[in-house]
C-alpha positions as CSV (number, residue, x, y, z in Angstrom):
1,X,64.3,48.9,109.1
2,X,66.4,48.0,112.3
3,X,66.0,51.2,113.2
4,X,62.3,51.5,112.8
5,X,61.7,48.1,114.4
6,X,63.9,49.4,117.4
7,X,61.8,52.3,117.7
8,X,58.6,50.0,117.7
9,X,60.1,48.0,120.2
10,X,60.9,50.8,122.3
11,X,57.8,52.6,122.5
12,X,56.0,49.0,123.2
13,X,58.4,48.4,126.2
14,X,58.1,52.2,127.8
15,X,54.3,52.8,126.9
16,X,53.2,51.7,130.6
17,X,49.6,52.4,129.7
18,X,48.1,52.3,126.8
19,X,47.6,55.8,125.2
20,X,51.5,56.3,125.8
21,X,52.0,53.1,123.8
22,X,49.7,53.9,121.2
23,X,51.4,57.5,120.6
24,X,54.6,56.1,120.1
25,X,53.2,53.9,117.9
26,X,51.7,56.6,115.9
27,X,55.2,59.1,116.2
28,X,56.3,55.5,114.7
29,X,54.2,55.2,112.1
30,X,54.0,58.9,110.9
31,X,58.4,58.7,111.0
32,X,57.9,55.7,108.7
33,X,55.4,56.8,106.2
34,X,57.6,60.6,106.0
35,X,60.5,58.4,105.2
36,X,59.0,55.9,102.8
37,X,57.6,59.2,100.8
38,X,60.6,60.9,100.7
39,X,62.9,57.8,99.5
40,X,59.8,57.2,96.6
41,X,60.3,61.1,95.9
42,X,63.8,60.8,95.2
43,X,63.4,56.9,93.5
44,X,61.3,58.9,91.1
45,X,63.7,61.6,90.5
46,X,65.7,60.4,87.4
47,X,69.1,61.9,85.9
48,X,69.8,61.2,82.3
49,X,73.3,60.4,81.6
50,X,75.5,61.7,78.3
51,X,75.1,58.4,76.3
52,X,71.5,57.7,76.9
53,X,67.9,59.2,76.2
54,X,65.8,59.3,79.0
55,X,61.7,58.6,77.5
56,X,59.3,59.6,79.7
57,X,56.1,58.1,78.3
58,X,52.3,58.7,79.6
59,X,50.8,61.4,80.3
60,X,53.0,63.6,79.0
61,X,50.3,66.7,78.0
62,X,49.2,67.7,74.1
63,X,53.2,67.8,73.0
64,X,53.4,64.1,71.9
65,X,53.1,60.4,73.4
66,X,56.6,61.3,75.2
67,X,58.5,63.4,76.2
68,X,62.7,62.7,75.1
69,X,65.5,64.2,77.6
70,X,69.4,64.5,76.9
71,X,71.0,65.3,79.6
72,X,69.8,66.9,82.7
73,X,67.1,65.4,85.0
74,X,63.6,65.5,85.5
75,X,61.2,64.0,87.5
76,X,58.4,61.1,86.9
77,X,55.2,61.0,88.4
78,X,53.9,58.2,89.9
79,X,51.2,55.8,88.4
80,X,50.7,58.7,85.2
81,X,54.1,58.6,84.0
82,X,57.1,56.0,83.4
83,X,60.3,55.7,81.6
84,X,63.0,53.9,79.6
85,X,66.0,55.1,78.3
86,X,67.8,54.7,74.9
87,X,71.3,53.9,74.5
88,X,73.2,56.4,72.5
89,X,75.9,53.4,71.7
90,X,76.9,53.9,67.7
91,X,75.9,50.8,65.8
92,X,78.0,49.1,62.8
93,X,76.1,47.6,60.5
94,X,78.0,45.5,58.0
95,X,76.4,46.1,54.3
96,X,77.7,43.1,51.9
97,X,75.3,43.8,48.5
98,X,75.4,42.2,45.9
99,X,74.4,41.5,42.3
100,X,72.8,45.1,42.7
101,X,71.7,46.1,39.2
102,X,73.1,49.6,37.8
103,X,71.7,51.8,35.3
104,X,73.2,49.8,32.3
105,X,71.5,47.1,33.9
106,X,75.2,45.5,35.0
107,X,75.0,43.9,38.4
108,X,77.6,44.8,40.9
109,X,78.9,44.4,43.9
110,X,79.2,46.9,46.3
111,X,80.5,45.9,49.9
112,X,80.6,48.4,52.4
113,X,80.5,49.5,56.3
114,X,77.7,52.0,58.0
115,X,77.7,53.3,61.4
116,X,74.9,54.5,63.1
117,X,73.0,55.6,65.8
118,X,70.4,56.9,67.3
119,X,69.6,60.7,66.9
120,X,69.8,63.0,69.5
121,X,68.1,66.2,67.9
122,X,64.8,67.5,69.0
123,X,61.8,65.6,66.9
124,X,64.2,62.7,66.0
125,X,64.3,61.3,69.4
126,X,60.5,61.7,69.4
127,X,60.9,58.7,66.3
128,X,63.2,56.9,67.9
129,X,61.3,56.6,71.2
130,X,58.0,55.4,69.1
131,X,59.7,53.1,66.8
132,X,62.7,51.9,68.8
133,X,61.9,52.2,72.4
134,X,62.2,48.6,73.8
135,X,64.6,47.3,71.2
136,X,68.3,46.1,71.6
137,X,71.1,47.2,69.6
138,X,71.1,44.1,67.2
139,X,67.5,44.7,66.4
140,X,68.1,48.3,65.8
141,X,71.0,47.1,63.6
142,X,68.6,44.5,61.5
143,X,66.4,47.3,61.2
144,X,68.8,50.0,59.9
145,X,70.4,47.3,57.8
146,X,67.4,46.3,56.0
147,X,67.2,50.5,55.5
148,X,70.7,50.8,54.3
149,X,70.2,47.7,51.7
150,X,67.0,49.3,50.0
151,X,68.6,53.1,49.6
152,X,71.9,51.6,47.8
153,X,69.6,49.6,45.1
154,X,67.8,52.7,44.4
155,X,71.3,54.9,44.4
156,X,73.4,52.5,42.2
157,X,70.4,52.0,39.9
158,X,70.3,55.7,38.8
159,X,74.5,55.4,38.1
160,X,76.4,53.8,35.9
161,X,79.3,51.5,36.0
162,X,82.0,54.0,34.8
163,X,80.3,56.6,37.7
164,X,80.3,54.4,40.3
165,X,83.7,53.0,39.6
166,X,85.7,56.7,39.2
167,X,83.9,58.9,41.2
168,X,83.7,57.6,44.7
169,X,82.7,60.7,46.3
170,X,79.8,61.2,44.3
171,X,78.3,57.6,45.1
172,X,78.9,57.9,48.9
173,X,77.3,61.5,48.2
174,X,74.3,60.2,47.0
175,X,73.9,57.1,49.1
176,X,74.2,59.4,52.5
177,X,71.8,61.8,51.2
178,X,69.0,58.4,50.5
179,X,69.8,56.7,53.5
180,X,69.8,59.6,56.0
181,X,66.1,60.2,55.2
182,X,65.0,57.0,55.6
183,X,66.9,56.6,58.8
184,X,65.4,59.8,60.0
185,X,61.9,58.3,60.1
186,X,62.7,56.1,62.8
187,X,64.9,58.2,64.8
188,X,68.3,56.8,63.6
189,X,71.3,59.1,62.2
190,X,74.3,58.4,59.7
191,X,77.4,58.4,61.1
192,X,80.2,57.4,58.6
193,X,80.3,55.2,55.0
194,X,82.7,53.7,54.2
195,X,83.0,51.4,50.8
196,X,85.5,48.7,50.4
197,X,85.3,48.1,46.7
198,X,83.1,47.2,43.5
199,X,82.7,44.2,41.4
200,X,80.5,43.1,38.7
201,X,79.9,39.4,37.6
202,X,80.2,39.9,34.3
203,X,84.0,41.9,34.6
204,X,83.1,45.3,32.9
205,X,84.5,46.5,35.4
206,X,87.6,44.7,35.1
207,X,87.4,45.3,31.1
208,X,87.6,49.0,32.1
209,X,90.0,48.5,33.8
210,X,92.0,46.7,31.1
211,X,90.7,49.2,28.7
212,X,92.3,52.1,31.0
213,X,95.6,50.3,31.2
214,X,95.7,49.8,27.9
215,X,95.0,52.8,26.6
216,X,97.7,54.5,29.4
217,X,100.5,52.2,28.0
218,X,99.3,53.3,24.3
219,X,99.5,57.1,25.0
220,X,102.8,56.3,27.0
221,X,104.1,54.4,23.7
222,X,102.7,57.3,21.3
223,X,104.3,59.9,24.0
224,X,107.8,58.2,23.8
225,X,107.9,57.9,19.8
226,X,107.2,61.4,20.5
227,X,109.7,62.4,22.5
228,X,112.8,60.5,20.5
229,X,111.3,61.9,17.4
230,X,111.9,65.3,18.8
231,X,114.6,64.1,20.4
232,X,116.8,63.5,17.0
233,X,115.2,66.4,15.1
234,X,116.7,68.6,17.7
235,X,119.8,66.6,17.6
236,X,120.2,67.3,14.6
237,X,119.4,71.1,14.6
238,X,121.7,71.0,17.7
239,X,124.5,70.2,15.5
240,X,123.7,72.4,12.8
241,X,123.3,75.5,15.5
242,X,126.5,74.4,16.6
243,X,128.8,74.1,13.3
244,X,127.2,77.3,12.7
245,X,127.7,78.8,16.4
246,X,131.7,77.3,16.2
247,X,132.2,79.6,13.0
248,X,130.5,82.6,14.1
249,X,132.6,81.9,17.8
250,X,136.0,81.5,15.7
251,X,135.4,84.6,14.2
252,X,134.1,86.6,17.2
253,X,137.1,85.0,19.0
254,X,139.5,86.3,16.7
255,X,137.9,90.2,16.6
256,X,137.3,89.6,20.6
257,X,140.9,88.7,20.5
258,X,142.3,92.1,19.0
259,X,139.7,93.8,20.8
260,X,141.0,92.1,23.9
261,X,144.3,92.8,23.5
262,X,143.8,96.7,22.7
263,X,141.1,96.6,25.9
264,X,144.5,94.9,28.0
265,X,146.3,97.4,26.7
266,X,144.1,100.3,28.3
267,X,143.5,98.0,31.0
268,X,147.3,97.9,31.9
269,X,147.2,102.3,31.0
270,X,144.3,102.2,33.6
271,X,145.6,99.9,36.0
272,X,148.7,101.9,36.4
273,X,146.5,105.2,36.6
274,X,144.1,103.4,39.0
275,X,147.5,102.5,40.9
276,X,149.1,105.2,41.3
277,X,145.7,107.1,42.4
278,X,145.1,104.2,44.8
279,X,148.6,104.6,46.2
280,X,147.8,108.1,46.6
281,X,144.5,107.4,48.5
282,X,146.2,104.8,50.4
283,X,148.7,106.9,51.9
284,X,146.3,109.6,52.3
285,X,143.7,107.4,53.6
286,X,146.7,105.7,56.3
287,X,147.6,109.5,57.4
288,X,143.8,110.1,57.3
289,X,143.3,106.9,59.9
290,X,146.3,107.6,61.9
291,X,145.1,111.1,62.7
292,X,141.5,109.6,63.3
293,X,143.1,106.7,65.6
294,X,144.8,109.9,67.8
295,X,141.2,111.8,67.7
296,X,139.7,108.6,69.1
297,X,142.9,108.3,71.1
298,X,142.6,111.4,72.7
299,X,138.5,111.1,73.0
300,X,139.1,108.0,74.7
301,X,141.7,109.1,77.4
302,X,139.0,112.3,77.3
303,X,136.6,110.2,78.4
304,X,138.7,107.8,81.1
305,X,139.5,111.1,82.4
306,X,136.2,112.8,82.7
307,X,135.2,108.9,84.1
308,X,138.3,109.4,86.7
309,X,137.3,112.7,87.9
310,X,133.8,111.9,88.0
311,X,134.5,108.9,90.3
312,X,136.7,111.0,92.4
313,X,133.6,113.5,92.9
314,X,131.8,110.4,93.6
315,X,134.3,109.4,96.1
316,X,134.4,112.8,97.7
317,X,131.1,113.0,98.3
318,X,130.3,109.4,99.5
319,X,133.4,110.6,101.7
320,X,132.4,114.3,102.5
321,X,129.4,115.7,101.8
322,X,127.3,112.3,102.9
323,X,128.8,111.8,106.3
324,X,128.5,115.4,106.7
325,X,124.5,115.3,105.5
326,X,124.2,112.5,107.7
327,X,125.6,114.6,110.7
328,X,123.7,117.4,109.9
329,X,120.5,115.1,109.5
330,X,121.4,113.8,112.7
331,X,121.9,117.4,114.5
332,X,118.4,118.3,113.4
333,X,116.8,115.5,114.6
334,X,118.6,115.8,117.7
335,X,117.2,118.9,118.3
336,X,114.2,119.2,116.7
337,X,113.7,116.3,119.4
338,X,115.6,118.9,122.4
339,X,112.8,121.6,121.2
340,X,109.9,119.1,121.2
341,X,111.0,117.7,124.5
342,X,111.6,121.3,126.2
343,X,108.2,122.4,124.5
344,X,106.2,119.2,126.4
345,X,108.5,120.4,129.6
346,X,107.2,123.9,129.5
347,X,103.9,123.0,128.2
348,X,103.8,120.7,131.2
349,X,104.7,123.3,133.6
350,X,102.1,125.5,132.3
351,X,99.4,123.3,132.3
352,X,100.7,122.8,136.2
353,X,100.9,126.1,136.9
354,X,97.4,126.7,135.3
355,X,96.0,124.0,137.6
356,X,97.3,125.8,140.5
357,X,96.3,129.0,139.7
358,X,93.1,127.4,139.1
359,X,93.1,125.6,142.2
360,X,93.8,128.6,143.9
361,X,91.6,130.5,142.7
362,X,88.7,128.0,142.8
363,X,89.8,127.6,147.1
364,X,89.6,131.8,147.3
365,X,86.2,131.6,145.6
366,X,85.2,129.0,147.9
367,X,86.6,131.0,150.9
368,X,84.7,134.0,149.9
369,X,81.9,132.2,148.7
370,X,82.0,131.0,152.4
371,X,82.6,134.3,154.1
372,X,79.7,135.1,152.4
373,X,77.5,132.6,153.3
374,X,78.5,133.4,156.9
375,X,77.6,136.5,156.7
376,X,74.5,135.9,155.3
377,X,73.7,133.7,158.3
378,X,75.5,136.3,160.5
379,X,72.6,138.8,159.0
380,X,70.2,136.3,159.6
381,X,70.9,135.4,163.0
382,X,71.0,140.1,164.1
383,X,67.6,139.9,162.8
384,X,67.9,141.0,159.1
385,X,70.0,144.4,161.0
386,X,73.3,144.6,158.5
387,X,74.5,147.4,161.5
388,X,74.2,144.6,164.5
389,X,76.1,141.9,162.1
390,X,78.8,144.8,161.2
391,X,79.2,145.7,165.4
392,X,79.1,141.7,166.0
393,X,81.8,140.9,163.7
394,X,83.7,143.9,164.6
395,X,83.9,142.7,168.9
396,X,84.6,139.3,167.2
397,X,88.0,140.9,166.1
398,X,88.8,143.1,168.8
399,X,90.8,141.1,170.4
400,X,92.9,140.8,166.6
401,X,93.4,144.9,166.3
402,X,94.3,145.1,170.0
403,X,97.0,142.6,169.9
404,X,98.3,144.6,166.5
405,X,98.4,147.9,168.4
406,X,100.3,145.9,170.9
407,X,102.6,144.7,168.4
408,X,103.7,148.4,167.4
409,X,105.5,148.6,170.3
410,X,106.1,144.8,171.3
411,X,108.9,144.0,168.9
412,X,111.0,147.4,169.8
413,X,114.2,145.5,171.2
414,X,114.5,147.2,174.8
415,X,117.4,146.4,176.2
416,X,117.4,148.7,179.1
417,X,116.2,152.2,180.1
418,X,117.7,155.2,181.7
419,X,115.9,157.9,183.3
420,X,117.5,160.7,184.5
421,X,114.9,162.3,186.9
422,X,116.0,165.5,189.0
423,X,113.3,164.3,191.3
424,X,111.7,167.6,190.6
425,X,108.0,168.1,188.8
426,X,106.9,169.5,185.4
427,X,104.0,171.3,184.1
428,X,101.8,168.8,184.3
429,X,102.4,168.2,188.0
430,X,104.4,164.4,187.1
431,X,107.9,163.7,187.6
432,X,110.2,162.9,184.8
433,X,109.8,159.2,185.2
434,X,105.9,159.5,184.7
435,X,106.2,161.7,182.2
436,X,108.5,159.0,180.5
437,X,106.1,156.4,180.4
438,X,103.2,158.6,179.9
439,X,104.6,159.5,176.7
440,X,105.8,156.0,175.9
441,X,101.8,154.6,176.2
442,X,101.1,158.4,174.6
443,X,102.6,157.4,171.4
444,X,100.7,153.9,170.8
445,X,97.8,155.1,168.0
446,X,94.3,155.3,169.4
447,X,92.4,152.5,169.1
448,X,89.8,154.3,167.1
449,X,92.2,156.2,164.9
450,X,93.7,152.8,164.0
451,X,90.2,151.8,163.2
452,X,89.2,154.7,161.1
453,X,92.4,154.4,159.3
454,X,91.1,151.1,157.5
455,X,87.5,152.4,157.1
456,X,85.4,151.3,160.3
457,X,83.9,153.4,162.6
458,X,83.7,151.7,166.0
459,X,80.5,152.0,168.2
460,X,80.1,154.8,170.9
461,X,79.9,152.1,174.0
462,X,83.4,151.5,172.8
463,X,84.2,155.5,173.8
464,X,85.1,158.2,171.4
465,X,88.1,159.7,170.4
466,X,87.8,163.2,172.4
467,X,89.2,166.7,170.5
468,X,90.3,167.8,173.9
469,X,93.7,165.8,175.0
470,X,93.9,168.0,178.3
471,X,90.2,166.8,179.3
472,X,91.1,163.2,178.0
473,X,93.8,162.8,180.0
474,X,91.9,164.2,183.1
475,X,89.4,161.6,182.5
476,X,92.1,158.9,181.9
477,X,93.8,160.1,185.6
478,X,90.5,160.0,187.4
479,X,90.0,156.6,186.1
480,X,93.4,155.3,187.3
481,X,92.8,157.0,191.0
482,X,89.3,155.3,190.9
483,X,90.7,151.7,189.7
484,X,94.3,151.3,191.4
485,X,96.7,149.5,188.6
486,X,99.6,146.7,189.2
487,X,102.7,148.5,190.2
488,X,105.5,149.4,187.7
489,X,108.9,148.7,188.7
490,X,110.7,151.9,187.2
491,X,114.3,152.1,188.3
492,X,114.9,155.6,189.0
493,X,118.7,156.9,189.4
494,X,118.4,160.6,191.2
495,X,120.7,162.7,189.0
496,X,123.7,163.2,190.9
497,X,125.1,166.3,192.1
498,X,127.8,167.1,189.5
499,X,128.9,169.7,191.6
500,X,129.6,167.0,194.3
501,X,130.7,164.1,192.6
502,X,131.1,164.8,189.5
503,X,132.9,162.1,188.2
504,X,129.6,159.9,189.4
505,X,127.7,157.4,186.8
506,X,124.3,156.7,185.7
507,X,122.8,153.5,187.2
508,X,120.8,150.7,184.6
509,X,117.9,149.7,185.1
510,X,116.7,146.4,183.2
């Protein structure tokens, strides 16, 4: 309720005008009737404990006036149903009756103890909760009392004395059996009887009693006149039997005395036989177990020997043949781990030679890819004419094949000439010297032959190669006249005049 009031208070105080006031007040009021609802909901939710009945009385539909729960829960509805609850506590009821007449009209007195309580099976606790809903145990226990008093009159008046006073079992029998259905009617059960004892007022009972002991002490009298009665007649035959049973012994004595004698006679005959044959089988029997103890003997040092020699092997082999597994394990673990590591070496390298085989060949197929490309836009560029590219790129490497017929004769190691030149002219109207170097530049391979030799056919502007070597030299010397060349320093040493000086030398020339 602090709570709530708090909440009131606040939404008074913070409503600054009045519809946020009057919402808080409503949030308020809504919060307190949810929570007053749901605290009545579970006020009218009601758990029956072991020793009670929970009564639910009302409207309870066509069943009955009520409806009886043990154990469990259930819950009650408001303003249609209520409830009580019946205590399941038992309930002695002390039972003091007397002057209760019997079936030989004898009045006794019958003291006893009843327990009791209410009954929780199904249509029971329907009577109990109509006939002892709202009572308190000592009212229940007035009530069952003056049910238990009525039910023993009727019981001990169908019984007699002698019935009721022997047989127990039978009266508490029948006196459960009356009681129970009476109790039954208004929703009670029998729990235990128990009967202290029974009087009369006019001591029949005790008469019986007296009668019973009396006739017990004359049946033990007539029992022990009895038993000494027998007891001197079979004295007496117990003497006769024996003066008669000492003569007969005497006389069986005497007979079993001879026969004795002639039975100790073979007995000693026997005894001597029986001696001698258990002497025999006794020496027999001691070389028989001396021969046995040297079997056993020998099985046994059999045995510790076989034991020996199998713990040697043992021995040896922890000692041999283990370490010697253990190596050999060791060796092939050793190199099954060499193998595996060369094989992830070489498998390495391969896999690193792939990739640059790979690369490789992925840089040529980009080259040529390339190459190609240019040439396409080589092709392009002539005017779709694949002749004009071919002549293009061909000048573009002139200057490459020149330099390599240069080469033929570049890397001859020269180092120095000697012409011997008479001064005189040959056939071809040159001195020796020009005929020297004529033939030196003679033996370099046409351009065009070199050309041919790798499969291109260079363009006429270019020249031609000419059949006629006469006619292309002729051209070649009328081109030289026409176009004067840089002068070639030749050293040339006139031969000398053996004849003269013979003993003359060459000169160098570097």
């Amino acid at each position: 309720m602090n709570t709530l009031e708090n909440i009131i208070c606040l939404a008074q105080t913070d409503g600054g005008d009045g519809g946020s006031g009057y919402g808080l007040v409503l949030l308020a009021s809504l919060l307190i009737v949810g929570l007053g609802t749901l605290m009545f909901f579970f006020s009218r939710f009601k758990r029956c404990p072991s020793d009670r009945i929970l009564v639910i009385y009302g409207k309870t539909g066509k069943d009955g006036s009520s409806r009886c729960i043990h154990g469990g829960a259930s819950f009650v509805l408001p303003i249609f149903q209520d409830f009580q609850f019946l205590d399941l506590t038992p309930i002695p009821i002390d039972i003091k009756l007397e002057g209760a007449l019997s079936k030989q009209n004898i009045r006794v007195n019958t003291p006893s103890t009843f327990t009791v309580g209410i009954s929780t099976e199904s249509g029971v606790m329907e009577n109990a909760a109509e006939r002892l809903l709202g009572l308190d145990l000592n009212q229940i226990r007035l009530l069952g009392q003056d049910i238990i008093f009525g039910q023993m009159r009727v019981v001990i008046a169908t019984m007699d004395i002698e019935s009721i006073n022997a047989d127990r079992d039978l009266l508490i029998e029948k006196i459960t059996a009356g009681v129970e259905v009476e109790l039954t009617k208004v929703g009670l059960r029998l729990i235990n009887v128990n009967i202290q004892d029974i009087t009369d007022e006019s001591g029949y009972i005790a008469a019986l009693g007296k009668e019973a002991a009396a006739r017990a002490i004359n049946e033990a009298k007539i029992s022990v006149a009895q038993q000494e009665r027998a007891g001197e007649i079979g004295k007496n035959n117990a003497e006769r039997d024996q003066r008669v049973e000492v003569a007969a012994a005497q006389a069986t004595a005497v007979e079993g005395e001879n026969v004795a004698k002639i039975k100790v006679a073979q007995s000693d005959a026997a005894r001597q036989v029986q001696e001698a044959e258990a002497e025999r089988l006794a020496t027999a029997a001691e070389k028989v177990k001396s021969a046995q103890a040297l079997e056993e003997a020998y099985a046994s040092e059999q045995k510790a020997e076989a034991a020996r020699a199998a713990r040697e092997k043992a021995t040896q082999y922890a000692n041999v043949v283990v370490p010697a597994e253990i190596e050999k394990s060791k060796i092939e673990t050793l190199a099954e781990a060499d193998a595996e590591k060369i094989r992830r070496i070489e498998k390495g390298k391969a896999d690193g030679i792939q990739s640059i085989m790979e690369a490789e060949a992925r840089g040529t197929l980009a080259t040529l890819q390339s190459k190609a490309q240019g040439f396409g836009d080589i092709v392009q560029a002539s005017g779709g004419e694949a002749d004009d590219a071919t002549l293009l790129l061909i000048t573009e490497q002139l200057p490459a094949l020149v330099e390599e017929q240069v080469k033929a004769i570049s890397n001859l190691q020269i180092d120095s000439v000697t012409v011997w030149d008479s001064g005189g002219k040959g056939k071809s109207g040159k001195n020796d010297t020009a005929e020297f170097v004529s033939g030196l530049v003679g033996a370099l391979p046409p351009l065009h032959q070199l050309t041919k030799n790798v499969g291109i056919e260079l363009p006429e502007f270019l020249g031609k190669l000419s059949d006629n070597p006469e006619e292309a030299a002729q051209l070649l010397k009328q081109a030289k006249q026409a176009t004067p060349a840089a002068p070639v320093e030749v050293a040339v040493v006139d031969p000398p005049d053996t004849e003269q000086n013979p003993a003359s030398e060459p000169t160098d020339s570097q």
